[in-house]
C-alpha positions as CSV (number, residue, x, y, z in Angstrom):
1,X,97.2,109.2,86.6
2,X,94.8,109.6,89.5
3,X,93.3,106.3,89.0
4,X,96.8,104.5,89.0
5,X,97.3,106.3,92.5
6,X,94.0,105.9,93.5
7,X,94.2,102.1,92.5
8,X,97.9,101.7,94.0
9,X,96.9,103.1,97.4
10,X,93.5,100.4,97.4
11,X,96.2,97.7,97.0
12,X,98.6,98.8,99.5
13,X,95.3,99.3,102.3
14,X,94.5,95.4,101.2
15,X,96.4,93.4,99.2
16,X,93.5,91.1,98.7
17,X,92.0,93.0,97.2
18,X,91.1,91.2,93.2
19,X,89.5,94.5,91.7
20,X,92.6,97.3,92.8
21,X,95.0,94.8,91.7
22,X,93.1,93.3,88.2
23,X,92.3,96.8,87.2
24,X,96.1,98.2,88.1
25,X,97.0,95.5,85.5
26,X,94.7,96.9,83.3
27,X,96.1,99.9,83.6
28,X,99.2,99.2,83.4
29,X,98.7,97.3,80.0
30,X,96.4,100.0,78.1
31,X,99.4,102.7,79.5
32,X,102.1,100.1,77.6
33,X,99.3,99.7,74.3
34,X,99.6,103.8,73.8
35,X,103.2,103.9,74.1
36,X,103.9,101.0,71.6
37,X,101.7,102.9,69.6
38,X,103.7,105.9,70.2
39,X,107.0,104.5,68.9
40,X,108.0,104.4,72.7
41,X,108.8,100.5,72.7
42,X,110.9,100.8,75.9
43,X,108.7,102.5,77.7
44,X,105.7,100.5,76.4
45,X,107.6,97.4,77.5
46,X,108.6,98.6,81.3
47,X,104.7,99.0,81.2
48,X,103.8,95.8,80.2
49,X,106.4,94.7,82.7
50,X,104.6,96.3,85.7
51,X,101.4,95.2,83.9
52,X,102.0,91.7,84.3
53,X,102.7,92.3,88.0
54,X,99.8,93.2,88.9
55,X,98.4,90.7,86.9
56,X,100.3,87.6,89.0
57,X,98.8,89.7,92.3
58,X,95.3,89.2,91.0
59,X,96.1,85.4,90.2
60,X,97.4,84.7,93.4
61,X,94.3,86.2,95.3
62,X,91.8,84.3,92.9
63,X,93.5,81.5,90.6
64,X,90.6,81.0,88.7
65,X,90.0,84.9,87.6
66,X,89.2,84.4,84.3
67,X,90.2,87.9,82.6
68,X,93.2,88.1,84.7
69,X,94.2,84.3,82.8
70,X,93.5,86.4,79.2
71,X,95.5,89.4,80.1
């Protein structure tokens, strides 16, 4: 939780910023991976959702991010 705050507040200060907005997507996406796991498929999916965001935010910055293009 504090790192998702922590993270979210980096990538408000700069939205350039590759690392706040890669690892928010990260995240995001492990958050959604314990839900599913959970049984919580709606939940997992709004995280995935949000995951994927971020995601696009670090592939604008840097096109050619290569683990933002896996995730």
């Amino acid at each position: 939780e504090g790192a998702l705050e922590a993270l979210t507040r980096a990538a408000q200060l700069d939205p350039k910023n590759l690392a706040a907005n890669y690892q928010l997507g990260l995240l995001h996406f492990d958050v959604g991976e314990q839900l599913w796991a959970a049984g919580r498929a709606d939940a997992a999916r709004a995280e995935f959702r949000e995951a994927v965001t971020w995601l696009d935010r670090a592939l604008e910055i840097s096109p050619d991010f290569g683990k933002g293009l896996l995730l």
